[in-house]
N, C-alpha and C positions, 0 to 999 in steps of 0.2 A: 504494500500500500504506500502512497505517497502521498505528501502532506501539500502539493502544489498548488493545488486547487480548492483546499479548504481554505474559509473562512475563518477569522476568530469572531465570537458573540462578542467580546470582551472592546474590544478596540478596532475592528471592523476592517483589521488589514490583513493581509495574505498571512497566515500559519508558517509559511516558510519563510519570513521576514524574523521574526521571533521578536514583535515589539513589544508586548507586555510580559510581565508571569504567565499568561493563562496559554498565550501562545508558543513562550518557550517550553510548557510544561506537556502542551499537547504536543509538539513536534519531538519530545522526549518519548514519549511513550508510542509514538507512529515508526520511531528508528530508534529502536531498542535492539539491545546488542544482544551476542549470547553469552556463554560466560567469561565472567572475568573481563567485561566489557571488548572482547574476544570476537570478531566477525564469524557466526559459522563456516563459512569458506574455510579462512586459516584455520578452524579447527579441526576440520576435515582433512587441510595438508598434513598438517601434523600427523593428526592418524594416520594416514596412508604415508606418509613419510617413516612410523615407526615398525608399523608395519613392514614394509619391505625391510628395514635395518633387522627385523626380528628374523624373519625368514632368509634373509643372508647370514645372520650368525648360524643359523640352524643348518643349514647346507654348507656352511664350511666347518661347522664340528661335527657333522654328520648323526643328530641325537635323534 
């Protein structure tokens, strides 16, 4: 979802302006991270980044 289009009640300007509290507050909650304020992207590379590191160790000590 994107906040580009939305209005604020509060102060009647664009949400992705971020002029009052109520608009920076709503644009907070429309691009909300995952964890650890962490993009899920990156935290998918990660995983699959440990992933393969896992499974190379495991094929070069043969367990």
């Amino acid at each position: 979802m994107s906040c580009e289009h939305l209005i604020c009640a509060q102060c009647a300007g664009p949400v992705v302006e971020g002029r009052c509290p109520a608009c920076r507050a709503a644009r907070s909650r429309v691009h909300h991270h995952g964890f650890g304020g962490l993009s899920p992207v990156l935290i998918a590379i990660v995983l699959v980044a440990l992933l393969v590191f896992t499974l190379a160790l495991r094929h070069l000590y043969g367990a």
